[in-house]
mmCIF file of the C-alpha atoms, coordinates in Angstrom:
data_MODEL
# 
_entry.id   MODEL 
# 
loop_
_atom_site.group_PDB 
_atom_site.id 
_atom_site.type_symbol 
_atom_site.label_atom_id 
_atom_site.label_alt_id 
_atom_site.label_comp_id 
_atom_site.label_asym_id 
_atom_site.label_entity_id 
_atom_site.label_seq_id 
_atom_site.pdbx_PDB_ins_code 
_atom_site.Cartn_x 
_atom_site.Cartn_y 
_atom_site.Cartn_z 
_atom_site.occupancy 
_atom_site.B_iso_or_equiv 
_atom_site.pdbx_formal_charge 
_atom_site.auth_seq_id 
_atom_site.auth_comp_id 
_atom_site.auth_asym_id 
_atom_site.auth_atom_id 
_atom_site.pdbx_PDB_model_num 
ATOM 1  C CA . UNK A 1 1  ? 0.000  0.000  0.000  1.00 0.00 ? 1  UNK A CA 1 
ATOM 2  C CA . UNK A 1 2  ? 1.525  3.542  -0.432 1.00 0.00 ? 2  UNK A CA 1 
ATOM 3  C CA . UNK A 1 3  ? 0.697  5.599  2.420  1.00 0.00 ? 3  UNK A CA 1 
ATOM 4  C CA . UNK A 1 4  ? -1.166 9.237  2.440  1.00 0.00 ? 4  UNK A CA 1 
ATOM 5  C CA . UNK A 1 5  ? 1.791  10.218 3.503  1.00 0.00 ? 5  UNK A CA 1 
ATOM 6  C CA . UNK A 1 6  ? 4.375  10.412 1.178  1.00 0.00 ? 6  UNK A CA 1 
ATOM 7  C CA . UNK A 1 7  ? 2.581  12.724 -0.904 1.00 0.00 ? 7  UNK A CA 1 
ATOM 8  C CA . UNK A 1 8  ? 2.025  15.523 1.534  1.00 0.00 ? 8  UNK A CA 1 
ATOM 9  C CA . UNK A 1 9  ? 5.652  14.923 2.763  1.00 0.00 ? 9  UNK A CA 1 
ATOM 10 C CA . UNK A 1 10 ? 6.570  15.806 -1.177 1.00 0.00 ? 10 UNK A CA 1 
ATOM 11 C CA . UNK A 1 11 ? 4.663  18.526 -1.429 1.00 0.00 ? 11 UNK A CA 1 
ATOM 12 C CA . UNK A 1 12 ? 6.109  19.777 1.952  1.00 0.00 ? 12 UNK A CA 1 
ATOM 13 C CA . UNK A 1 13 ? 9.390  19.224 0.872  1.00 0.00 ? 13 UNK A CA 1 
ATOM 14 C CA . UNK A 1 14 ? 8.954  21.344 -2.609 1.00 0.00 ? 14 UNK A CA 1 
ATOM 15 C CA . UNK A 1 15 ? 6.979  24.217 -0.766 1.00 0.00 ? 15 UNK A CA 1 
ATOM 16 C CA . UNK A 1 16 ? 10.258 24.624 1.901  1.00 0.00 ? 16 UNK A CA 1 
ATOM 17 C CA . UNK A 1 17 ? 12.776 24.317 -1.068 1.00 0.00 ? 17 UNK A CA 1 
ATOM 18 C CA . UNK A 1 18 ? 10.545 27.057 -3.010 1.00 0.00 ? 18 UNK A CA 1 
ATOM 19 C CA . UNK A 1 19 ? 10.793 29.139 0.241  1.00 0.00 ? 19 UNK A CA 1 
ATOM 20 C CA . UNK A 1 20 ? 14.241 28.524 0.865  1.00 0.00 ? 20 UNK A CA 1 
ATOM 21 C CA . UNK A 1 21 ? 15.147 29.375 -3.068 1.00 0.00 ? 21 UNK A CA 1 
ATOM 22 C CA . UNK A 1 22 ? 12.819 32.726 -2.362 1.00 0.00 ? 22 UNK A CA 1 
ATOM 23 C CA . UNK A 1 23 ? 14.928 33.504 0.537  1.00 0.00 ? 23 UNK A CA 1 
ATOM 24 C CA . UNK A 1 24 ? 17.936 33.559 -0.704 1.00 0.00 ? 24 UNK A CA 1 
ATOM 25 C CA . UNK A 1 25 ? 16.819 35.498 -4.131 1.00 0.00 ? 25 UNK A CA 1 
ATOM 26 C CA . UNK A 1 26 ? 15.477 37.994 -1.640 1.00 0.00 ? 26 UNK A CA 1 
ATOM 27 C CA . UNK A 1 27 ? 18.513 38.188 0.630  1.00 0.00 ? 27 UNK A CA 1 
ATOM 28 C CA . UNK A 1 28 ? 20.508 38.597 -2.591 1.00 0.00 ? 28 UNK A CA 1 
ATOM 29 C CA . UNK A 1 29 ? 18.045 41.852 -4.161 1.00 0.00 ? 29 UNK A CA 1 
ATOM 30 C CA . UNK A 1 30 ? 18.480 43.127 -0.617 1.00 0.00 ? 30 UNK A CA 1 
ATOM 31 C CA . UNK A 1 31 ? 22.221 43.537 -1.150 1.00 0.00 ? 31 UNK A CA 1 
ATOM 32 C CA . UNK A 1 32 ? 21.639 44.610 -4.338 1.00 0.00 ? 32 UNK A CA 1 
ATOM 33 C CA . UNK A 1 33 ? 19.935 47.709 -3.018 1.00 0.00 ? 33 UNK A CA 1 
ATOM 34 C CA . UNK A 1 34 ? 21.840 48.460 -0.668 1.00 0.00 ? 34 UNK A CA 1 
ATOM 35 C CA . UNK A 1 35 ? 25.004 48.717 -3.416 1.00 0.00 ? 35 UNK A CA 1 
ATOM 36 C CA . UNK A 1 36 ? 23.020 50.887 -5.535 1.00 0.00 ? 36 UNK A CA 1 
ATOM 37 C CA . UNK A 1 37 ? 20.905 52.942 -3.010 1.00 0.00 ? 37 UNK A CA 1 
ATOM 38 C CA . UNK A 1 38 ? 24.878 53.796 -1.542 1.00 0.00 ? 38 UNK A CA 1 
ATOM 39 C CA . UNK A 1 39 ? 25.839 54.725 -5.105 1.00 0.00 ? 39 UNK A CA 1 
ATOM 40 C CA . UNK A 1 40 ? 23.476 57.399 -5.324 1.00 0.00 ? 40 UNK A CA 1 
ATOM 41 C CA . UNK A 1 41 ? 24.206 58.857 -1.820 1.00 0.00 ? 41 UNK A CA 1 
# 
């Protein structure tokens, strides 16, 4: 039998690697900004 489980622990899985990935694209336009928004100072 395949268990209820495994499915929900997939999706889980992919929705915390999406956030993760989101994370880090954030962190990364974050630093971004900050270079450019002390450029124009």
């Amino acid at each position: 039998k395949i268990s209820t489980i495994a499915p929900n622990t997939v999706a889980q899985y992919q929705a915390l690697k999406l956030i993760q990935e989101a994370k880090s694209k954030i962190s990364k336009y974050e630093c971004l900004l900050d270079h450019t928004s002390d450029k124009n100072r």
